[in-house]
ROSE-4610 file (N, C-alpha, C; in Angstrom, 1 decimal, always signed):
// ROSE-4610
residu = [X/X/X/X/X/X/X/X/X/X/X/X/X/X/X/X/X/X/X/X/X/X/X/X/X/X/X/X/X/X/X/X/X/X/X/X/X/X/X/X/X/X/X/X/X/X/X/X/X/X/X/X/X/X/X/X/X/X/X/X/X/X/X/X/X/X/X/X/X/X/X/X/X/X/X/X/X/X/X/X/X/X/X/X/X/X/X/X/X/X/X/X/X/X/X/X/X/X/X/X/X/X/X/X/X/X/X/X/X/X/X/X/X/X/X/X/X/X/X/X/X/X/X/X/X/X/X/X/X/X/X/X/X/X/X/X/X/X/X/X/X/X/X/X/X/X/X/X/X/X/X/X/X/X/X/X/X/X/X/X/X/X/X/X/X/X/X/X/X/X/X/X/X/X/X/X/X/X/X/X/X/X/X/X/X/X/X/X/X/X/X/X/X/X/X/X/X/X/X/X/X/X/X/X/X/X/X/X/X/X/X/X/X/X/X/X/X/X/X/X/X/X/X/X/X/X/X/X/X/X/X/X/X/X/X/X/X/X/X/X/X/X/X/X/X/X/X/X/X/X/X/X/X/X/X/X/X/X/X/X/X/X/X/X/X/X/X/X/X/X/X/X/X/X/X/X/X/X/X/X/X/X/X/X/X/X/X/X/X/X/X/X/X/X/X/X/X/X/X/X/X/X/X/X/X/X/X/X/X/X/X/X/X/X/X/X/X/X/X/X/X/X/X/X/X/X/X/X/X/X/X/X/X/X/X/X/X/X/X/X/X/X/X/X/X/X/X/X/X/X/X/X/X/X/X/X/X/X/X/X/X/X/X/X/X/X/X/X/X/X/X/X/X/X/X/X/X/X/X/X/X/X/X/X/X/X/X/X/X/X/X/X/X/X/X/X/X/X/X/X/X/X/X/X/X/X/X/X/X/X/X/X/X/X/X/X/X/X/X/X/X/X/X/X/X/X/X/X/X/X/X/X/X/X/X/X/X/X/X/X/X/X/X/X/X/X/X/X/X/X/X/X/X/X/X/X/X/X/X/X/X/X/X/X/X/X/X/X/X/X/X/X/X/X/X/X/X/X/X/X/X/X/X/X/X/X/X/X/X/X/X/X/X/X/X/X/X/X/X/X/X/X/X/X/X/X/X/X/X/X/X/X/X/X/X/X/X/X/X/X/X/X/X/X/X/X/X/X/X/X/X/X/X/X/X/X/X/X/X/X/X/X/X/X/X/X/X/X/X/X/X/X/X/X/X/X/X/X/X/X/X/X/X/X/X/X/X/X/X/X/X/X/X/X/X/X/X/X/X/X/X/X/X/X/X/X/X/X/X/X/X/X/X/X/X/X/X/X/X/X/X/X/X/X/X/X/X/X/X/X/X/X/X/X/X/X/X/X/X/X/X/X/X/X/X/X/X/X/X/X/X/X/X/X/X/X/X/X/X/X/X/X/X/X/X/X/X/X/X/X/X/X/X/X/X/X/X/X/X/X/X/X/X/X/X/X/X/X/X/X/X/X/X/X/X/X/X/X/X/X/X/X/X/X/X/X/X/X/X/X/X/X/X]
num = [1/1/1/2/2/2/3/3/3/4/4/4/5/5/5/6/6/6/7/7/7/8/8/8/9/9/9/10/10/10/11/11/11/12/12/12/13/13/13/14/14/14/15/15/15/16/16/16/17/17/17/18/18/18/19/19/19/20/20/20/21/21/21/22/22/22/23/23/23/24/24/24/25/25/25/26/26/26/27/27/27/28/28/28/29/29/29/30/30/30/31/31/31/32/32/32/33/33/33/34/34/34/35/35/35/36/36/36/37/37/37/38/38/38/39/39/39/40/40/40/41/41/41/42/42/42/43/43/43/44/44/44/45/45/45/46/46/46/47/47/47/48/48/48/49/49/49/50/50/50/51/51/51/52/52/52/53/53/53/54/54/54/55/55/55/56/56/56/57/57/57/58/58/58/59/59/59/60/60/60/61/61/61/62/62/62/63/63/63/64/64/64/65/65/65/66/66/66/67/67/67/68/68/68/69/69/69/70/70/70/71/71/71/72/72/72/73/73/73/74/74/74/75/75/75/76/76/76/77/77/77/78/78/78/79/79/79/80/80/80/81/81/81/82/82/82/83/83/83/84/84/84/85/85/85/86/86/86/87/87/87/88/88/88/89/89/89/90/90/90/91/91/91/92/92/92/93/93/93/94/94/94/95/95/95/96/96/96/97/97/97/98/98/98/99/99/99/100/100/100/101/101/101/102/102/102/103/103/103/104/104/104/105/105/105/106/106/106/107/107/107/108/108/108/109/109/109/110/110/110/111/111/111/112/112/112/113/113/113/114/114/114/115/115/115/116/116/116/117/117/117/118/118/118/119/119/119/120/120/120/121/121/121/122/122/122/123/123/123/124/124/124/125/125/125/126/126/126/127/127/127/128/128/128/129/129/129/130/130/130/131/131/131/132/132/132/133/133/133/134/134/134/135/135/135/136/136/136/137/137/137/138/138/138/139/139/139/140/140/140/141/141/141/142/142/142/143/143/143/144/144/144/145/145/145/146/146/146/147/147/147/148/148/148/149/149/149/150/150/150/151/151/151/152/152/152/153/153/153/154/154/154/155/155/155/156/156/156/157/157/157/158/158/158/159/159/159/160/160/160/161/161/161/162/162/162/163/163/163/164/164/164/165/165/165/166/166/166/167/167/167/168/168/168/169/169/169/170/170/170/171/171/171/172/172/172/173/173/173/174/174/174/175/175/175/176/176/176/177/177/177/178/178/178/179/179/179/180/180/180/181/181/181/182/182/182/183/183/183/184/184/184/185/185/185/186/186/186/187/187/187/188/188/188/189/189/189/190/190/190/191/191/191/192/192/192/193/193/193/194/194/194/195/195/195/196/196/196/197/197/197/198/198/198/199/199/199/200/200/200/201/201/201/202/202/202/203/203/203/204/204/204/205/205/205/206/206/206/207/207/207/208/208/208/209/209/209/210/210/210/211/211/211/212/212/212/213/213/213/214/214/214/215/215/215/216/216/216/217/217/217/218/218/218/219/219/219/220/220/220/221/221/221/222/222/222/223/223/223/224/224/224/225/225/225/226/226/226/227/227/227/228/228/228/229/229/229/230/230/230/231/231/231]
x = [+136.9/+136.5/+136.1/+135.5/+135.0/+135.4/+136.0/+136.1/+135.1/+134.6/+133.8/+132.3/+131.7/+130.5/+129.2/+128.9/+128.1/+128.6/+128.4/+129.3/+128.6/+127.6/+126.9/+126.9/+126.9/+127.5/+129.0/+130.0/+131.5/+131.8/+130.7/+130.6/+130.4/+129.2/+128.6/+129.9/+131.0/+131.6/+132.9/+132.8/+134.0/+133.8/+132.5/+131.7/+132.2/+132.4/+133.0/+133.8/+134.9/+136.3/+136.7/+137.9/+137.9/+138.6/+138.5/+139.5/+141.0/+141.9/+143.1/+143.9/+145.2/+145.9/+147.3/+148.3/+149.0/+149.8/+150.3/+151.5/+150.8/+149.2/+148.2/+147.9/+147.8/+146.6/+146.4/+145.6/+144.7/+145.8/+145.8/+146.4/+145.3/+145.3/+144.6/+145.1/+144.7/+145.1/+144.0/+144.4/+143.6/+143.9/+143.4/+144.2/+143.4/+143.6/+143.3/+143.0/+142.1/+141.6/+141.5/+142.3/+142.0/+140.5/+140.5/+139.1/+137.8/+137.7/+137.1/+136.6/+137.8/+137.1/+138.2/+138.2/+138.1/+139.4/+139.2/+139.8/+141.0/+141.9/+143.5/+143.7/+144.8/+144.6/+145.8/+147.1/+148.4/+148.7/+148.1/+147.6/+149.0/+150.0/+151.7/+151.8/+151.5/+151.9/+151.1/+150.1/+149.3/+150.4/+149.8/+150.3/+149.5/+149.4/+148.1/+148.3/+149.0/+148.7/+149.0/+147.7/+147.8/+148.3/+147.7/+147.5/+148.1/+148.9/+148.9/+148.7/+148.5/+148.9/+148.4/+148.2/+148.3/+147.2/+146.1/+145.2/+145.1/+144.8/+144.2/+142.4/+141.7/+139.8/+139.3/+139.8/+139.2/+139.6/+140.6/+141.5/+140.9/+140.4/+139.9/+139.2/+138.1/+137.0/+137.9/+138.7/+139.5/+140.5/+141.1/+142.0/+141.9/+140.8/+139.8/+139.6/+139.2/+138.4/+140.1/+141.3/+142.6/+142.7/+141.6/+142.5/+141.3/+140.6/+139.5/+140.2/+141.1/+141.3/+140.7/+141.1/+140.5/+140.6/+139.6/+139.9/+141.1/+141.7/+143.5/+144.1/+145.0/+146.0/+146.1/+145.3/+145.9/+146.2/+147.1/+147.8/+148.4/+148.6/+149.3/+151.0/+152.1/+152.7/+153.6/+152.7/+152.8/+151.9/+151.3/+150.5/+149.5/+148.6/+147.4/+146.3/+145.0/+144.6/+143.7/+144.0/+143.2/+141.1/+140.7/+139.4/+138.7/+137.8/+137.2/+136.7/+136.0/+135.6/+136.4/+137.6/+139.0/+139.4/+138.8/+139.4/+138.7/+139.4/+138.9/+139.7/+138.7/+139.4/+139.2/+140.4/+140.2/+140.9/+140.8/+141.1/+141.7/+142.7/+142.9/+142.2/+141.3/+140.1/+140.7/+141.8/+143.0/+144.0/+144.0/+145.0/+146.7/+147.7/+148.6/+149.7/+150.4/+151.4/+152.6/+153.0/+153.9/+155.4/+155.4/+156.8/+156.8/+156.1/+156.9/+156.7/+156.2/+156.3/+157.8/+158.1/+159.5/+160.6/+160.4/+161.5/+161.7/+160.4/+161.0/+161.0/+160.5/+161.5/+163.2/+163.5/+164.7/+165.9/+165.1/+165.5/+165.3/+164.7/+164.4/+165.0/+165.4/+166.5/+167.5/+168.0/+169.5/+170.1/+169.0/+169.3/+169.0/+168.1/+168.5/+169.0/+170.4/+171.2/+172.7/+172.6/+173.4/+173.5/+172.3/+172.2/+172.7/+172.3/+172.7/+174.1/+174.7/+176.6/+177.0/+176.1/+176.7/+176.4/+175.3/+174.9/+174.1/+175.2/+174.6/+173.3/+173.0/+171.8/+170.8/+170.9/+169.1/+168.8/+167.5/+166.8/+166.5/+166.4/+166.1/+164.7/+163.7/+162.7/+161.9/+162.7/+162.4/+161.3/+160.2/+158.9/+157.9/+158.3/+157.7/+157.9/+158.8/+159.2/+158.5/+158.9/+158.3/+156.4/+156.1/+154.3/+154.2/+155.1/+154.8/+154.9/+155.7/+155.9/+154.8/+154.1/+153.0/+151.8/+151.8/+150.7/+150.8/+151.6/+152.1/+152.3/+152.3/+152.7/+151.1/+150.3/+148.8/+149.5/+148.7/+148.8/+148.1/+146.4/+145.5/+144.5/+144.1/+143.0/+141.8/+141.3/+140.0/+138.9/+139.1/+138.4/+138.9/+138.0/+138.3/+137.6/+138.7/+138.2/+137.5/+136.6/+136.4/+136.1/+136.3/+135.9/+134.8/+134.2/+132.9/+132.5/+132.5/+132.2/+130.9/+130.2/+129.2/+127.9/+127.5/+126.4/+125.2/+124.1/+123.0/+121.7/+121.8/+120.8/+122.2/+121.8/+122.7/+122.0/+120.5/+120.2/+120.6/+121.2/+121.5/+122.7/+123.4/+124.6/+124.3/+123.3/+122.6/+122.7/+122.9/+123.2/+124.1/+125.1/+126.3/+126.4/+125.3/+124.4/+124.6/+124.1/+123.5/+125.0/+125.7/+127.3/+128.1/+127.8/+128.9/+127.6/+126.8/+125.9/+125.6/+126.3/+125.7/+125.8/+125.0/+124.3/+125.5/+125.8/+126.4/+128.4/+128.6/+129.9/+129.8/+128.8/+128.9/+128.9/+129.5/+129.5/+129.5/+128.6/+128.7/+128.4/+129.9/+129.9/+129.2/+128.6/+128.0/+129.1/+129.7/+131.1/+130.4/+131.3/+131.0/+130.8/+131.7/+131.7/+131.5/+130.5/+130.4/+130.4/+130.9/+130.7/+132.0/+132.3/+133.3/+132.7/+133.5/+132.5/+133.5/+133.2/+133.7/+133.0/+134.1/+133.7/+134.4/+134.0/+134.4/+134.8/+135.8/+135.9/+135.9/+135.7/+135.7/+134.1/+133.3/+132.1/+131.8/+132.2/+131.3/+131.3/+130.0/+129.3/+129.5/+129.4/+129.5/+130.5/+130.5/+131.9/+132.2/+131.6/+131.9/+133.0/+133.6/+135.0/+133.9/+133.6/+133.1/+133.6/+135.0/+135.9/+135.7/+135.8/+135.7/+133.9/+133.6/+131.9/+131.3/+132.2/+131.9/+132.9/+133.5/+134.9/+133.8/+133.0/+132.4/+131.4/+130.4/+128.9/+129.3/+130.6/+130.2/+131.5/+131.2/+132.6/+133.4/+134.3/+135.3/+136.4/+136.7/+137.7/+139.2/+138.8/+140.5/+139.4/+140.4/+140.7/+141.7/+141.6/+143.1/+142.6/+144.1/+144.5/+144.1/+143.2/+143.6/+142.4/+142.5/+142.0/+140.1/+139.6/+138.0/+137.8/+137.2/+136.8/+135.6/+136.0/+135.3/+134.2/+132.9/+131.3/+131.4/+130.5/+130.1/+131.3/+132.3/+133.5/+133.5/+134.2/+134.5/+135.2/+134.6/+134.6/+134.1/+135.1/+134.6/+133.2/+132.2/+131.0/+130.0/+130.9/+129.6/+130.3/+129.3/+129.2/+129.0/+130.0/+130.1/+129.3/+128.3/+127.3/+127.3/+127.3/+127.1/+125.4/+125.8/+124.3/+123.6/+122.0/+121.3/+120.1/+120.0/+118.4/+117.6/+117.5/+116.5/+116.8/+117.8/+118.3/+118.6]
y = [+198.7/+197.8/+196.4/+196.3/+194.4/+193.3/+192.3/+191.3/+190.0/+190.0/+188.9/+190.1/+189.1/+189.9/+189.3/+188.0/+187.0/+185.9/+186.3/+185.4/+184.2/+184.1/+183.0/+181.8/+182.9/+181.5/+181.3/+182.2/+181.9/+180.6/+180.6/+179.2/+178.6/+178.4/+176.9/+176.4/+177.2/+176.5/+176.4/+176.9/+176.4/+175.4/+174.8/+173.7/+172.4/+172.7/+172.0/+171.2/+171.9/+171.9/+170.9/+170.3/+168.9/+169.2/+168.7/+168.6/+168.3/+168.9/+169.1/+168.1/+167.5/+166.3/+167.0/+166.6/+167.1/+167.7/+169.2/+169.9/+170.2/+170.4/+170.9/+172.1/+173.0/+174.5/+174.5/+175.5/+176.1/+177.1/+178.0/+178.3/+179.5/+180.7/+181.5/+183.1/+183.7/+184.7/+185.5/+186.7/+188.0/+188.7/+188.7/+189.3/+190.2/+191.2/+192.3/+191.7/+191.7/+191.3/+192.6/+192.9/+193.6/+194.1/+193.0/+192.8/+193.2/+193.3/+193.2/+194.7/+196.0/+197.4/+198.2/+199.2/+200.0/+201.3/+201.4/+202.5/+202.3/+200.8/+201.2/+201.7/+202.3/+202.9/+202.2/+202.2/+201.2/+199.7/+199.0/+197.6/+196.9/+198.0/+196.7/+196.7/+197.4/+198.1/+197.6/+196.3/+195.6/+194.4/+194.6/+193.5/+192.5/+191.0/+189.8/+189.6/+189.4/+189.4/+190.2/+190.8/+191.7/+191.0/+190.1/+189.2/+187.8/+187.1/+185.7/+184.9/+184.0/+183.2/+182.2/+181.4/+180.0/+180.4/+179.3/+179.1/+177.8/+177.4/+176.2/+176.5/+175.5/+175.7/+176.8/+176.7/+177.3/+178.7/+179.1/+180.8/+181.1/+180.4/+181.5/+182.4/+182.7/+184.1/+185.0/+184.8/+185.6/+186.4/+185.9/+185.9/+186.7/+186.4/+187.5/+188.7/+188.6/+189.7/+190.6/+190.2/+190.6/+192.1/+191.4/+191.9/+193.1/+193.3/+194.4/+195.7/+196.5/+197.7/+199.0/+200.4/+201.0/+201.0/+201.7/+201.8/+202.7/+202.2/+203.2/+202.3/+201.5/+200.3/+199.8/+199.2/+198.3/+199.4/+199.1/+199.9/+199.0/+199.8/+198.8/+199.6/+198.4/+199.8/+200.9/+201.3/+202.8/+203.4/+203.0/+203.9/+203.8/+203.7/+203.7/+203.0/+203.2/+202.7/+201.8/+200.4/+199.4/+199.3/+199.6/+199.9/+198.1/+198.3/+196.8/+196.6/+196.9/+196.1/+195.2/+195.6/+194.7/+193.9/+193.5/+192.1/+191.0/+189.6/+188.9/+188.0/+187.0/+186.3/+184.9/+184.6/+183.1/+181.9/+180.6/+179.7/+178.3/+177.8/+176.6/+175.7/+174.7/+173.7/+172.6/+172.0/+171.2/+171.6/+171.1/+170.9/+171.1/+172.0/+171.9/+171.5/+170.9/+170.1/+170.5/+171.2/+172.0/+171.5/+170.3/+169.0/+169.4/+169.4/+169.1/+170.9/+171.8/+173.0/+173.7/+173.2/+173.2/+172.6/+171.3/+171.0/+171.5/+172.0/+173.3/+174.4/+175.0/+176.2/+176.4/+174.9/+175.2/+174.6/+174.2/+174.0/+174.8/+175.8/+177.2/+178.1/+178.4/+179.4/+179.3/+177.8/+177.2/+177.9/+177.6/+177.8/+179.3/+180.1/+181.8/+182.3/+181.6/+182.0/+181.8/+180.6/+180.5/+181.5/+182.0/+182.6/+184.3/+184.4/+185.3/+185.6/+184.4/+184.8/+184.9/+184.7/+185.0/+186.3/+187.4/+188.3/+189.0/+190.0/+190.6/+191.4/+191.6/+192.8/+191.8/+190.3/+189.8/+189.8/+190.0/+190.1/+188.6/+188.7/+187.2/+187.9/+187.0/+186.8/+185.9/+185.6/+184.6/+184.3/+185.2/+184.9/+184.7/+185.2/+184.9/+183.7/+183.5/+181.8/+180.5/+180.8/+180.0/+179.5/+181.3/+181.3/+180.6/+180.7/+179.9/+178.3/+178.0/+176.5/+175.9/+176.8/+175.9/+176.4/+177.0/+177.5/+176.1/+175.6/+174.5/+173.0/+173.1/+171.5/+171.2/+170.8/+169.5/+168.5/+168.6/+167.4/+166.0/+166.4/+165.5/+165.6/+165.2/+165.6/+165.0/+165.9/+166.0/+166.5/+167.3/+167.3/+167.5/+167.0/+167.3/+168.9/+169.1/+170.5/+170.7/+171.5/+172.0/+173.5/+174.3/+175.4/+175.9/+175.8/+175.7/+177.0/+177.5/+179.0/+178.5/+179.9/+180.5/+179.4/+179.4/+178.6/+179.5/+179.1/+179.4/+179.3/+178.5/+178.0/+176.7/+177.6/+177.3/+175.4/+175.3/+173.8/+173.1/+173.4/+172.3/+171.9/+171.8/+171.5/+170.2/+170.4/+169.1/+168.0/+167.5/+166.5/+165.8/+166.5/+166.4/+165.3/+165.3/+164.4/+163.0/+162.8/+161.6/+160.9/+162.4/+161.4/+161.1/+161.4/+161.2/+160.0/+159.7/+158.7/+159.5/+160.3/+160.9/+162.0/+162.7/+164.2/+165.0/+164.1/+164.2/+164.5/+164.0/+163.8/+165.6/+166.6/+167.4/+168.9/+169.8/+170.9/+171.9/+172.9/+173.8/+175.2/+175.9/+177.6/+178.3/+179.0/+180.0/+181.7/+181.6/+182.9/+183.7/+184.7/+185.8/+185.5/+184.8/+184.1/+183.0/+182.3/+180.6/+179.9/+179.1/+178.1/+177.7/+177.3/+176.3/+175.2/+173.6/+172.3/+171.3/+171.2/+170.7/+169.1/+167.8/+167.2/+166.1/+165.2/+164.7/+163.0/+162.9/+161.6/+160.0/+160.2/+159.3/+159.1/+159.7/+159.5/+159.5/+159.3/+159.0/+157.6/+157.3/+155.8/+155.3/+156.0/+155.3/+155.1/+153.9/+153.2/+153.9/+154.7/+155.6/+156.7/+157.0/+157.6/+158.8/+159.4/+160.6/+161.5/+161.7/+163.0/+163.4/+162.3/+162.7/+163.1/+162.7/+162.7/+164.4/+165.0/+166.1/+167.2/+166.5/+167.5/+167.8/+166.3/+166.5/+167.4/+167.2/+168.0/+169.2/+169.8/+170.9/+171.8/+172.9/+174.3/+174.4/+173.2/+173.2/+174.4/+175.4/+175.9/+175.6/+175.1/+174.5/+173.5/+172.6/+171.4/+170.8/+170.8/+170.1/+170.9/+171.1/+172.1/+173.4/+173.8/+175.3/+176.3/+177.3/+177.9/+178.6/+178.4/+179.0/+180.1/+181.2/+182.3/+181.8/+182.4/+181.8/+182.3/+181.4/+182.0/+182.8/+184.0/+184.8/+185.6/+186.1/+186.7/+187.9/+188.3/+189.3/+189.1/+189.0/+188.6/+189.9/+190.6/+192.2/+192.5/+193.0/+193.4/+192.4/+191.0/+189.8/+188.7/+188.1/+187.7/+186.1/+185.3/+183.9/+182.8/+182.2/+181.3/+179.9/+178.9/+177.7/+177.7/+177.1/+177.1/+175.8/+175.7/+175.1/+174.6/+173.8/+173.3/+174.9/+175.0/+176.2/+177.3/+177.4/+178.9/+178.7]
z = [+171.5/+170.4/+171.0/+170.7/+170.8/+169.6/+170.9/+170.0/+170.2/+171.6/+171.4/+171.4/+170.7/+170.0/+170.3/+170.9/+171.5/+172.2/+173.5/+174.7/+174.8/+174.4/+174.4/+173.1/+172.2/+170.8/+171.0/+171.9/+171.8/+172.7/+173.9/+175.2/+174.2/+173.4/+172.8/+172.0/+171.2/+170.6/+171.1/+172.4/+172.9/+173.4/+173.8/+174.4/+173.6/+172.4/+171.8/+171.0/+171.5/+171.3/+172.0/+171.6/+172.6/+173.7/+174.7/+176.1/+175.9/+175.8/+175.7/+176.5/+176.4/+176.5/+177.2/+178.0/+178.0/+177.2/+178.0/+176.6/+175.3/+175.2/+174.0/+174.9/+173.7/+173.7/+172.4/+172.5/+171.3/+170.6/+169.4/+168.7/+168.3/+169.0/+168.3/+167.5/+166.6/+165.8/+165.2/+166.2/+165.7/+164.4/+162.9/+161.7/+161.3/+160.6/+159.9/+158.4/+157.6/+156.2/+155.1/+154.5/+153.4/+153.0/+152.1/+151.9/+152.6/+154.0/+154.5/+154.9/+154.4/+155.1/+153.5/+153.2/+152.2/+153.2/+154.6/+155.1/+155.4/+154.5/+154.8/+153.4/+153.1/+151.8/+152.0/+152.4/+152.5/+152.8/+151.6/+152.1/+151.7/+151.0/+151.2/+153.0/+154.0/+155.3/+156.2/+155.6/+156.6/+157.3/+158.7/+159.6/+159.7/+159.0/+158.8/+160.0/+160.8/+162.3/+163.5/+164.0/+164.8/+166.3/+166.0/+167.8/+167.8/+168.4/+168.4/+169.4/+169.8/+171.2/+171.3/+172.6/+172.7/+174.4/+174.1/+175.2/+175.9/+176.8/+177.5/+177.6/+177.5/+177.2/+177.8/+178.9/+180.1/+179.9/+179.3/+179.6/+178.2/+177.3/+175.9/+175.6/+176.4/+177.0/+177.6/+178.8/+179.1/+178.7/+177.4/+177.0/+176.0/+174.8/+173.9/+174.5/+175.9/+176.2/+176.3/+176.9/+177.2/+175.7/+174.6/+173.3/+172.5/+173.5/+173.9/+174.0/+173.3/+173.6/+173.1/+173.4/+172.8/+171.3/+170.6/+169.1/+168.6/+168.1/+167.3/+167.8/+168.4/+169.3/+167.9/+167.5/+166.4/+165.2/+164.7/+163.6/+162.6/+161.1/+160.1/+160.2/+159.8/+160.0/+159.5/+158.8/+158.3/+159.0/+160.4/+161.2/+160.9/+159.9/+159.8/+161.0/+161.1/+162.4/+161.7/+162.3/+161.9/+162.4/+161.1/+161.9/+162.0/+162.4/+163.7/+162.8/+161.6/+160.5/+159.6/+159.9/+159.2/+160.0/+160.9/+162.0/+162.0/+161.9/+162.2/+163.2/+164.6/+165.2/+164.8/+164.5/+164.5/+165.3/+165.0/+165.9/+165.1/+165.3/+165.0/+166.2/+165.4/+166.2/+166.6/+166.2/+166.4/+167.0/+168.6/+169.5/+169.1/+169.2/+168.9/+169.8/+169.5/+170.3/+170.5/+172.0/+172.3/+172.2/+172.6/+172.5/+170.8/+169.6/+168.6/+168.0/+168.6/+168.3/+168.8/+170.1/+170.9/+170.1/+169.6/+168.9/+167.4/+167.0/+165.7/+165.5/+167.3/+167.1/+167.4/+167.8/+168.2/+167.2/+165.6/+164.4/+163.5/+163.8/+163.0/+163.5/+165.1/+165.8/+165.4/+165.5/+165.0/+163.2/+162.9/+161.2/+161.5/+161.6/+162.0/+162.0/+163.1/+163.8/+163.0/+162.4/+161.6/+160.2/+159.7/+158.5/+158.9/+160.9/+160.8/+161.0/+161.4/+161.5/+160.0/+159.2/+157.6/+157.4/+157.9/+157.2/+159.0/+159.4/+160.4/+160.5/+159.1/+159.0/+159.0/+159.0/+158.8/+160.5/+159.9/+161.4/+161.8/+163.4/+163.9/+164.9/+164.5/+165.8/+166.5/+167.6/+167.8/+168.2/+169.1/+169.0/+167.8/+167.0/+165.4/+165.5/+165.2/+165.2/+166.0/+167.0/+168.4/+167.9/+167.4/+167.8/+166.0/+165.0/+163.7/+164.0/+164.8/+165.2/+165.5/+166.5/+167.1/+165.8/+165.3/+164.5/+163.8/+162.9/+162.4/+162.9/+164.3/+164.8/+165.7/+164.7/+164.7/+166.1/+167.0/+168.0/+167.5/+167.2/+167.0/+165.8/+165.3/+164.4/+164.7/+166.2/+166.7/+165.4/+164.7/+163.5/+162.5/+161.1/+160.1/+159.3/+158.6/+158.7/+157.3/+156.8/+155.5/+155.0/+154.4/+154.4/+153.0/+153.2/+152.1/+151.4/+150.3/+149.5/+149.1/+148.9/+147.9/+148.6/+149.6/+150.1/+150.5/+149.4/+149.3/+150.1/+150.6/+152.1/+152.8/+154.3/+155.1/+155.6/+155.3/+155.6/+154.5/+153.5/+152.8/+153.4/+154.0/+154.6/+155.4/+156.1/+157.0/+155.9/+154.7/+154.1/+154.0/+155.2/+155.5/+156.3/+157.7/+158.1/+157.7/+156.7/+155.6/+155.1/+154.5/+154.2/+155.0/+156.3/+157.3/+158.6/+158.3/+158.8/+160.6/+160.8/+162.5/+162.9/+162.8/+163.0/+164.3/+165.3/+166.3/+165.4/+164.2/+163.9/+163.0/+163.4/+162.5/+163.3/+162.7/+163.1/+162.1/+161.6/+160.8/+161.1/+160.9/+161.3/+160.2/+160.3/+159.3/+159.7/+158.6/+158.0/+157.3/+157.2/+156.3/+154.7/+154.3/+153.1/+152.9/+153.4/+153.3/+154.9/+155.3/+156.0/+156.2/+157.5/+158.1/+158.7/+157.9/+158.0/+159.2/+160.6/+161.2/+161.4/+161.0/+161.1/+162.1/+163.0/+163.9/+163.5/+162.9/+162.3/+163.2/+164.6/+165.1/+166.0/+165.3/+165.7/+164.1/+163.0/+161.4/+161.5/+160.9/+160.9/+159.5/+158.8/+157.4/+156.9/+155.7/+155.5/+153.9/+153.4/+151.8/+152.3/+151.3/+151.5/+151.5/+152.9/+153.0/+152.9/+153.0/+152.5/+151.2/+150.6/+149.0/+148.6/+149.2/+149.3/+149.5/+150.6/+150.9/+149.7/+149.6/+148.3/+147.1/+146.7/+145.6/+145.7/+146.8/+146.8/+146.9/+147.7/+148.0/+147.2/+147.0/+146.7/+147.6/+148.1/+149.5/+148.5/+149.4/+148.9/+149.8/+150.9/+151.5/+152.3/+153.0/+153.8/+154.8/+156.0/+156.5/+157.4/+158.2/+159.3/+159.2/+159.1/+159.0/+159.8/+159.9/+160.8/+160.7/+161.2/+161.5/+162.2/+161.3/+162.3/+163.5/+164.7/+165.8/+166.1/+166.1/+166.6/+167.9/+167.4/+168.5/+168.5/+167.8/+167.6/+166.5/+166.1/+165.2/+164.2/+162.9/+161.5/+160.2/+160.5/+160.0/+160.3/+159.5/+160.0/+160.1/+160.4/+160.9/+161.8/+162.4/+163.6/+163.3/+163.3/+163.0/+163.8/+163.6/+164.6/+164.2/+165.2/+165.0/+164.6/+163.4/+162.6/+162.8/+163.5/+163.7/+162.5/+162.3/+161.2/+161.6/+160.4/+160.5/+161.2/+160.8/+162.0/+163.4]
């Protein structure tokens, strides 16, 4: 199975992603989507995450490619075999900070540990834990994130441009279902509350932290691209 699907749109957008600071990686997760394929019939028995882990810039091609196996490996589990049309890879685009991911997995072990001297049968895992901490602990907010539904021509987005005053402060993925709106808040020129600016024009359906299926990647039966004026 393949997961990277255009090696050449997955460089461009790793191109850029910001340069990492000490004790930052990337935060990435391979998931299985319902929605996305018809051939699990046991969808209480899905695992939303197949894959997890943590990259530095330079190891994230390699690392993808690590998660290239044959087809069947991935399974839900009641055995079912996860087919490649039900995967998607994605990426938190914000740096996660290992110092405050460290200090709450080791306040989430504690409390675990404790619930388990009350009740021997609860399960403890501690790499769940560890890889939820950093999933959760934001180093920087290199960008602002937006995730945009139901977009009808992908240039109308370039207006984005206009409310954020610098073409350069903009980044937009073209998804399976809309658009992921990456914006770079310390290169925006204009002084209008452009957050709110973009909430109004557009069908944001989330905002903040949260994760973008990655260009040139695998996004059930479509292929996520940093989208240019005119294609």
């Amino acid at each position: 199975m393949q997961i990277i699907k255009n090696e050449q749109q997955l460089q461009e957008f790793i191109d850029i992603l910001p340069d990492l600071q000490h004790n930052e990686k990337f935060y990435l997760h391979l998931q299985v989507r319902k929605k996305y394929t018809k051939k699990i019939k046991n969808a209480d028995k899905v695992r939303p995450a197949l894959q997890r882990f943590t990259a530095h810039k330079d190891e994230i091609i390699d690392k993808l490619r690590q998660l290239e196996v044959p087809n069947g490996v991935y399974r839900t589990r009641s055995g079912e075999i996860v087919p490649e049309e039900g995967m998607v890879m994605y990426i938190m685009p914000n740096p996660r900070c290992m110092v405050a991911a460290s200090y709450k997995t080791i306040k989430e072990l504690t409390d675990n540990l404790f619930l388990y001297s009350q009740d021997n049968k609860r399960r403890v895992n501690p790499c769940n834990i560890a890889l939820h901490a950093i999933h959760t602990s934001k180093s920087r907010s290199c960008f602002v994130h937006f995730d945009v539904d139901d977009v009808s021509d992908y240039n109308d987005l370039f207006i984005l441009e206009k409310i954020v005053g610098n073409k350069d402060a903009v980044h937009i993925i073209k998804t399976k279902g809309g658009a992921h709106v990456l914006i770079k808040p310390e290169l925006v020129t204009t002084k209008n509350n452009w957050y709110q600016e973009i909430v109004k024009t557009f069908e944001v359906d989330q905002s903040g932290d949260i994760m973008t299926p990655i260009p040139g990647c695998i996004q059930g039966d479509f292929v996520p691209q940093l989208w240019k004026k005119d294609g």
